[in-house]
N, C-alpha and C positions, 0 to 999 in steps of 0.2 A: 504493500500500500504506500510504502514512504518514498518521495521521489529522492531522485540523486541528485538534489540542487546543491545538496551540503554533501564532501564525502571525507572529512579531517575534522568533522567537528568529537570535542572535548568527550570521552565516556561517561565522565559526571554528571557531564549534559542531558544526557536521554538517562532519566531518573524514574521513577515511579510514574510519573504525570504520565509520561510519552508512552510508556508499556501498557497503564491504563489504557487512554486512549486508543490506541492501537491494536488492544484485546477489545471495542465494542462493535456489537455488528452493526450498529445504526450509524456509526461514520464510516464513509464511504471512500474520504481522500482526506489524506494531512499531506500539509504541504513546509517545507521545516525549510526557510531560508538561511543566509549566509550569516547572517547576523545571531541564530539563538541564542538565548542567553536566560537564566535563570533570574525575572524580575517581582518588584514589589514583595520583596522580602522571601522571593521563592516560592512565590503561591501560584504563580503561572509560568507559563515559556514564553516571551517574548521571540517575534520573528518568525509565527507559524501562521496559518491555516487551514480550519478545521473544518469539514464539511459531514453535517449529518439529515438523515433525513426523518430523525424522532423526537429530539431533543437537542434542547437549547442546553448551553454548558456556560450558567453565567460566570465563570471565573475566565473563561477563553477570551473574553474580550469586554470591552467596557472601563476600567479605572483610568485608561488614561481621556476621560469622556470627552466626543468630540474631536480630537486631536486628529489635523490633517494637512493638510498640503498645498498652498495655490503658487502658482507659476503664472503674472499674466504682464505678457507682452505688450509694449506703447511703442508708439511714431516715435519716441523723444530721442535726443542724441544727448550724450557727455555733457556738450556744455549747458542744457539747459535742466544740469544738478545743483547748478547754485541760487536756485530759487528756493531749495530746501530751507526749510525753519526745523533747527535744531533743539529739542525743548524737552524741560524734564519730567512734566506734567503730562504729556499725552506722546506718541512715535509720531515725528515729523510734523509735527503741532496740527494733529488732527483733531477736529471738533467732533465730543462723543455725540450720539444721537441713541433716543431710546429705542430699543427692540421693540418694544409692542407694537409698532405703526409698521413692522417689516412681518410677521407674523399671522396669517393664515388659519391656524389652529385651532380648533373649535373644540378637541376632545381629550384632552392635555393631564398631562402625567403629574406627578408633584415634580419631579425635576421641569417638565416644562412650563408650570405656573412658576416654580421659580428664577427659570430663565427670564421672564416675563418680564421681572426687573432690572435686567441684566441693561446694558449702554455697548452700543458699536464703538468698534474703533480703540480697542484699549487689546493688552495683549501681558497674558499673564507671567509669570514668573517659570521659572526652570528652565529647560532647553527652547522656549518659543524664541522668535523670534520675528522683526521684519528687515527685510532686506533690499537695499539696491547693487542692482547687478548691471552686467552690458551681456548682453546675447548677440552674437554678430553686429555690434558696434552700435547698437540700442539697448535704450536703458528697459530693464525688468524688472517686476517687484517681486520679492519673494517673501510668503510668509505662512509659517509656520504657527498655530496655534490650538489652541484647546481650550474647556471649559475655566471659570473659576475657580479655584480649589474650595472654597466652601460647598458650590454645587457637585464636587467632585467626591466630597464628604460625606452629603448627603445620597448620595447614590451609596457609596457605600456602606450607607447604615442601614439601609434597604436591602441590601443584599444579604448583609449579617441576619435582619431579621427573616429573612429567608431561609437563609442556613437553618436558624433558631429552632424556625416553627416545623422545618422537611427532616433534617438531618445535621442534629447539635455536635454526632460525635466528629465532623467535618474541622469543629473547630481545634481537635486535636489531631488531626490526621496528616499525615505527609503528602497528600494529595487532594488540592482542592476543585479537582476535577468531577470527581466520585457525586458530588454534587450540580444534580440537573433534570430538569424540568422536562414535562410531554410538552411539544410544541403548541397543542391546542388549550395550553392551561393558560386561565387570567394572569397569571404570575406570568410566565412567559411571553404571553403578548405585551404584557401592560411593560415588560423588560425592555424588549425589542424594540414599542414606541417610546419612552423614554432616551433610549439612543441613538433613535433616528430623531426626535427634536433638539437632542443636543448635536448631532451632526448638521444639522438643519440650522441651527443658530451659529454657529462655528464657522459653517460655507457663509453664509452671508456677512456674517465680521470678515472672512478675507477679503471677501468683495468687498466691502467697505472700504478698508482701509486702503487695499489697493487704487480704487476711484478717486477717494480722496489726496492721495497721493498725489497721483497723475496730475488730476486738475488743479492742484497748486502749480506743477508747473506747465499747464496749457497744454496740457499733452490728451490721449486720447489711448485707452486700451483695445487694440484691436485682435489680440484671440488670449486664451486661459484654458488651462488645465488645472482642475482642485479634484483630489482624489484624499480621501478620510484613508489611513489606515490603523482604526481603533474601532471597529462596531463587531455587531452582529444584525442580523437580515435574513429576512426572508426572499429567496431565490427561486422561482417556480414551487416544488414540494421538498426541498429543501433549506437546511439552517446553516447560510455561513456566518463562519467566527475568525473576526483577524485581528491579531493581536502585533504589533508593529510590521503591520502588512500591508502592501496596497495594491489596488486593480491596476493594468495597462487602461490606458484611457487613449480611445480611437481618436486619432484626427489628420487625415490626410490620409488616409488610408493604410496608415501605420498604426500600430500601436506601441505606447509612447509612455513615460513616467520619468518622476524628478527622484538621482539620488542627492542624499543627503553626505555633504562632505565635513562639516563645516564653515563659520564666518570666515575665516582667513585664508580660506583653499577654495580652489574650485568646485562647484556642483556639475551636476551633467544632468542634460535629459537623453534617455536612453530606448533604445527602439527595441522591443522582442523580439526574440532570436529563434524561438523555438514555440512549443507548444505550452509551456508553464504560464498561465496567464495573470499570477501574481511574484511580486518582487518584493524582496526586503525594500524601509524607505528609509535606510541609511546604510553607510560604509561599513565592511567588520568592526564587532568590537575586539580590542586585539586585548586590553589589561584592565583590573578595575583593581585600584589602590584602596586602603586601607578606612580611606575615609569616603569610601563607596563614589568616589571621581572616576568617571571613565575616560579610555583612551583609544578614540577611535583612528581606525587604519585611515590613509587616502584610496582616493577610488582608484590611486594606479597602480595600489599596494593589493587591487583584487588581485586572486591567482589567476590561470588561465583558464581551468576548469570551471568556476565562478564566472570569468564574462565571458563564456560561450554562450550563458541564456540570453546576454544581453549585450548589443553594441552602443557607441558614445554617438550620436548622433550632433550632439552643441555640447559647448563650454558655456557655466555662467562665471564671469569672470567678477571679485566681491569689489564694492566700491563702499558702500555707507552698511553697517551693520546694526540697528537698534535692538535693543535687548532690557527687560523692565526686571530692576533688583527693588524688589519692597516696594515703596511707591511711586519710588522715581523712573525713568529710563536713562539707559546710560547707551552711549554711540562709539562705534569702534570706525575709523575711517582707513580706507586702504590708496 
């Protein structure tokens, strides 16, 4: 069942969780990219892909809520970066605007009433980030983000009392797989649309900020790719779960995704190579130090066997990086 995307990954790695997994009949394809890694204190595998057609596995996906990806392309050249407003209050002195007036939803979860309060245009702490880049000698926006950590709390305290009331000895288990839902239970629907409104508010905060962006400096976006690689979803009679995963996303008749390198190194958008229709959406993690910092590879430190799924198609080459510590943001310039 397990594809050969990984073929050097760590034996410690494939622990309880993955043999679990791997012994049910109702998942039908795990898909283990270049990146696995044992995250959120070892409760999941980051960097997989889990397909079932019985049941939803809420620990497979969902804590990093939201959390996804826009790439979107402007007219604009180089020089007209120095209309940027640098500012420590908002990224590139964007003006927030409330969520509720962008919002559709009529049938809303507790995570999505409390999005409800949530303000475009802001971008949380930890690895988010927004970025200006040049893509063939045009400026791009790039920006990485996810939910609030209080609304990311609160999911979590949902899920524990899930655990609580189906199966409490979960919470001393080495495996919090073990725990999961019939796909046609309230609990698992009412899971799945919670994740899709927080993905739903998450795509519209890139667009945001990217728009805003642009039109500060009279510029104009004319194409974007945003691909989430944090949900779970309903696919035909299927349940996928991706957990630091993302879809290729067609355009031009490629199919096409943004790796993640890092602010100070180059990104790449990369074209599918083969039949594997998902990608990790960053570089290997090569070490993680003591104080739980990691250190990721560059993308030219893939091996060969690793980019045979995929080729480099464009360089994003880094120019302005913002990134929010506590309340402030702070700017890395290249």
């Amino acid at each position: 069942m397990l594809n050969n995307y990984i073929k050097n990954v760590d034996n410690s790695y494939i622990d309880s969780r993955l043999i679990y997994l791997n012994n049910q009949q109702d998942i039908k394809k795990i898909i283990l990219n270049c990146d696995l890694e044992p995250d959120y204190e070892s409760l999941t595998l980051t960097g997989t892909m889990i397909c079932s057609d019985t049941f939803v596995y809420p620990f497979a996906a969902g804590f990093d809520l939201g959390c996804g990806l826009g790439l979107f392309l402007t007219d604009l050249n180089k020089n007209d970066i120095k209309q940027l407003k640098l500012e420590e209050t908002s990224p590139f002195g964007i003006r927030k605007s409330k969520y509720t007036n962008h919002s559709n939803s009529n049938n809303q979860t507790v995570i999505g009433k409390s999005i409800m309060n949530e303000y475009l245009g802001q971008v949380e702490t930890g690895n988010h980030f927004v970025e200006i880049r040049l893509l063939n000698n045009k400026i791009c926006i790039l920006v990485h983000s996810g939910l609030p950590k209080r609304i990311k709390n609160l999911f979590a305290m949902e899920l524990i009392d899930l655990v609580k009331k189906y199966n409490p000895n979960i919470m001393q288990s080495e495996n919090s797989y073990e725990f999961k839902l019939n796909k046609n239970s309230f609990e698992a629907i009412n899971l799945i649309k919670a994740i899709e409104e927080a993905n739903n508010f998450t795509r519209i905060n890139r667009q945001y900020i990217a728009k805003k962006i642009v039109k500060s400096m009279n510029g104009k976006i004319i194409d974007y790719i945003d691909a989430s690689h944090e949900y779970i979803k309903f696919n035909n009679e299927n349940i996928i779960h991706c957990h630091g995963t993302q879809e290729y996303v067609k355009k031009l008749n490629n199919y096409i995704a943004v790796v993640l390198s890092g602010s100070s190194s180059p990104n790449y958008v990369v074209k599918k190579n083969n039949d594997i229709e998902y990608i990790n959406h960053g570089t290997i993690l090569k070490s993680i130090n003591c104080n739980g910092e990691r250190n990721y590879s560059s993308f030219e430190e893939l091996s060969d066997d690793n980019a045979t799924n995929f080729r480099s198609l464009y360089k994003l080459i880094p120019l302005y990086c913002c990134k929010r510590r506590a309340k402030k943001y702070v700017y890395e310039v290249y």
